[in-house]
C-alpha positions in Angstrom: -161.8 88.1 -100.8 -164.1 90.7 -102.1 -166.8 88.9 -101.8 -166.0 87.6 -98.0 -167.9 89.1 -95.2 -165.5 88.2 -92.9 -162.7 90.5 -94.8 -161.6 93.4 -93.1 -159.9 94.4 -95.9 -160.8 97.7 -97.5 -158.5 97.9 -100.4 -160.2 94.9 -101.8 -163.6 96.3 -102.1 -162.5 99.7 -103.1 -160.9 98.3 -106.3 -162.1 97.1 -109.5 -162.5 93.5 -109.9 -160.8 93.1 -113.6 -158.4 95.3 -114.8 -157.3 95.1 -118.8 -154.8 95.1 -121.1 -154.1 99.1 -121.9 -155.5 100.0 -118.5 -152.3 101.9 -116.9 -152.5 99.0 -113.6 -152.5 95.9 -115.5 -150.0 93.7 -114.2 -148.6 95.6 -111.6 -149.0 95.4 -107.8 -151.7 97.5 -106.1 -150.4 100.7 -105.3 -148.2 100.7 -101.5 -148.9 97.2 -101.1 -146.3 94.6 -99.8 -145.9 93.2 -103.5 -145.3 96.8 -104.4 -142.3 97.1 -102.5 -141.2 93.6 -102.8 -140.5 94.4 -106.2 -138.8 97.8 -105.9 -136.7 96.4 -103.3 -135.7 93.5 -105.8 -135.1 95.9 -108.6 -132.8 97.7 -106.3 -131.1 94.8 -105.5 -130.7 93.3 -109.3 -129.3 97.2 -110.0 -126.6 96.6 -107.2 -125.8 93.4 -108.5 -125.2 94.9 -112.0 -123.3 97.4 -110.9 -120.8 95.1 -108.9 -120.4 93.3 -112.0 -119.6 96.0 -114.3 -117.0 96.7 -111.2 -115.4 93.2 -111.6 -115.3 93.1 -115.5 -113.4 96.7 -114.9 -111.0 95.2 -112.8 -110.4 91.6 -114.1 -110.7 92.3 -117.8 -108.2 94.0 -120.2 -108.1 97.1 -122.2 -108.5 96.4 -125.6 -107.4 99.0 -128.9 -111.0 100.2 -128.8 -110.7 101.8 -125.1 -113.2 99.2 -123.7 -112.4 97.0 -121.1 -113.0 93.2 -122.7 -112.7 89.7 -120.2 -113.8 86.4 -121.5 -116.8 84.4 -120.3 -115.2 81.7 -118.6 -112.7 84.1 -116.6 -115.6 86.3 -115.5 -117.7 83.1 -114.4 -114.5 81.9 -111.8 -113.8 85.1 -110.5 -118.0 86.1 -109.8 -119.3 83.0 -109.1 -117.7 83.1 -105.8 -120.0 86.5 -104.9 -123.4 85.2 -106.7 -124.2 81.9 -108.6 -126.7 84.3 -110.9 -123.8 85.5 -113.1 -125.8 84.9 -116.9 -128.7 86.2 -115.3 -126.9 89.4 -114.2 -125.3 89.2 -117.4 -128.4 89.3 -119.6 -129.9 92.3 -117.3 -126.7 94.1 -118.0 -126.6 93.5 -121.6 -131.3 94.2 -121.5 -129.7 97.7 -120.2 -126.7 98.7 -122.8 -123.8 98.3 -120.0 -122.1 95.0 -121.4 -122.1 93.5 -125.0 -121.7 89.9 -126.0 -122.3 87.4 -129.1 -125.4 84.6 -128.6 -128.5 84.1 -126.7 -127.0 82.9 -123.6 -123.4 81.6 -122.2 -123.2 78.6 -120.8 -120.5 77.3 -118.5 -118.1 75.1 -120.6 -119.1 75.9 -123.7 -118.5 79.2 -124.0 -115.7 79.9 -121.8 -114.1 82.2 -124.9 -116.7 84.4 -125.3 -115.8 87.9 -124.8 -117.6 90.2 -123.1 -117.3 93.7 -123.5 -118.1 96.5 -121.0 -119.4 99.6 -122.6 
């Protein structure tokens, strides 16, 4: 596009053509772009969808000695898979973030239906 005459476009010919690694804009979205917002919007979302799950494991999981609220993996899968099918994925943001702790990489349906999960 920079190089199209036909491009009306000023953004792309004001910035550089190559940005690199260290450079503060490398891999991220021009700055007020579509993309931009795309991905706010999308992390906003994701947040939302953490937080309802922290809400669930609250209300569906038990108190354990420690004072934290503990549900199994295969309990927390049939009661949240009926509001999203992304319940590892949430899982493993929730976990990235300190909110939730579990054992293993990943949980898979099935197999590790007795893992405990344990809201922090």
């Amino acid at each position: 596009q920079r190089k199209n005459p036909f491009s009306s476009d000023d953004r792309l010919a004001s910035k550089p053509a190559h940005t690199h690694r260290g450079d503060p804009s490398y891999g991220r979205p021009p700055e007020g772009s579509r993309t931009e917002q795309r991905g706010k919007d999308a992390h906003s979302h994701v947040g939302k969808e953490v937080e309802e799950l922290c809400l669930i494991i609250r209300r569906t999981g038990e108190v354990g000695e420690d004072g934290h609220v503990s549900v199994t993996f295969g309990q927390l899968f049939e009661t949240y898979v009926t509001i999203s099918n992304k319940v590892v994925g949430i899982l493993l943001r929730a976990r990235k973030h300190g909110l939730v702790h579990f054992e293993g990489e990943m949980l898979w349906q099935g197999k590790d239906d007795d893992v405990v999960i344990t809201l922090l």
